[in-house]
C-alpha positions as CSV (number, residue, x, y, z in Angstrom):
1,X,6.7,-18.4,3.0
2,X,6.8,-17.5,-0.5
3,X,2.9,-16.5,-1.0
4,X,3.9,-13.6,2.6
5,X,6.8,-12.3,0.7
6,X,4.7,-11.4,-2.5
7,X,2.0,-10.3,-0.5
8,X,5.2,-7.7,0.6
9,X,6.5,-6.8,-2.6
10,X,3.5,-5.7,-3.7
11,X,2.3,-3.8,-0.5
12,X,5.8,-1.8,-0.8
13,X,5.3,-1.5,-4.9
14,X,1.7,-0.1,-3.7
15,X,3.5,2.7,-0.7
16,X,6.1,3.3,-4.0
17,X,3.2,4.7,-6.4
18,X,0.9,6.2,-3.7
19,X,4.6,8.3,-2.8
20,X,6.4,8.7,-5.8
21,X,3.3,8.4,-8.5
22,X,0.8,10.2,-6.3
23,X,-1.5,7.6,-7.1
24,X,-4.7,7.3,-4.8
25,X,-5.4,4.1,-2.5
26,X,-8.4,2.7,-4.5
27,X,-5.9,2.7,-8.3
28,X,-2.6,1.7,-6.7
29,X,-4.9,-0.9,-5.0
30,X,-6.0,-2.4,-8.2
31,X,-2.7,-1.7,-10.0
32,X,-0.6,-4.5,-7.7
33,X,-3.3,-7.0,-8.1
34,X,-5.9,-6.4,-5.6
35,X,-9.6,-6.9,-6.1
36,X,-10.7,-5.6,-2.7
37,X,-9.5,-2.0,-1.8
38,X,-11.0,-2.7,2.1
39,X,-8.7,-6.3,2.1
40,X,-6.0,-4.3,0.8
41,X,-6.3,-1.1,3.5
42,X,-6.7,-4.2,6.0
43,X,-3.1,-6.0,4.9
44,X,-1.4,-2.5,4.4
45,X,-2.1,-1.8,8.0
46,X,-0.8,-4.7,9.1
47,X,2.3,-4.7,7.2
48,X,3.0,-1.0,7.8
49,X,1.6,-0.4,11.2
50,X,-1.6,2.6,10.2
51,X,-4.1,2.6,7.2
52,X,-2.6,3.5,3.8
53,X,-3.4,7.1,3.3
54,X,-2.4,8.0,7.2
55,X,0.9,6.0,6.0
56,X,1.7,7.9,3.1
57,X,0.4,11.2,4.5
58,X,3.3,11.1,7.4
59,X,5.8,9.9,4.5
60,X,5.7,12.9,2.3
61,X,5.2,15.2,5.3
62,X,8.5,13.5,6.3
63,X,10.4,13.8,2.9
């Protein structure tokens, strides 16, 4: 479905400047076009399997 797989791209653009930008949840929230930083944590979660800043926490502990 085309709408799920931009919903992706731009939860893995949002992981990409939370890791590699260091940007928070709430500005790379807004930056890949959501309005809603609690619908984005919600989707994030479900795409990635834990909240955002659990996500990228383990990440850079990991890199």
């Amino acid at each position: 479905n085309p709408l799920q797989y931009q919903k992706q791209l731009r939860l893995q653009e949002a992981r990409r400047l939370m890791i590699n930008e260091g940007l928070d949840v709430s500005s790379a929230c807004y930056r890949v076009g959501y309005e809603s930083p609690s619908q984005f944590s919600r989707e994030y979660g479900r795409h990635f399997g834990s909240p955002p800043s659990k996500d990228v926490r383990r990440l850079l502990r990991s890199a």
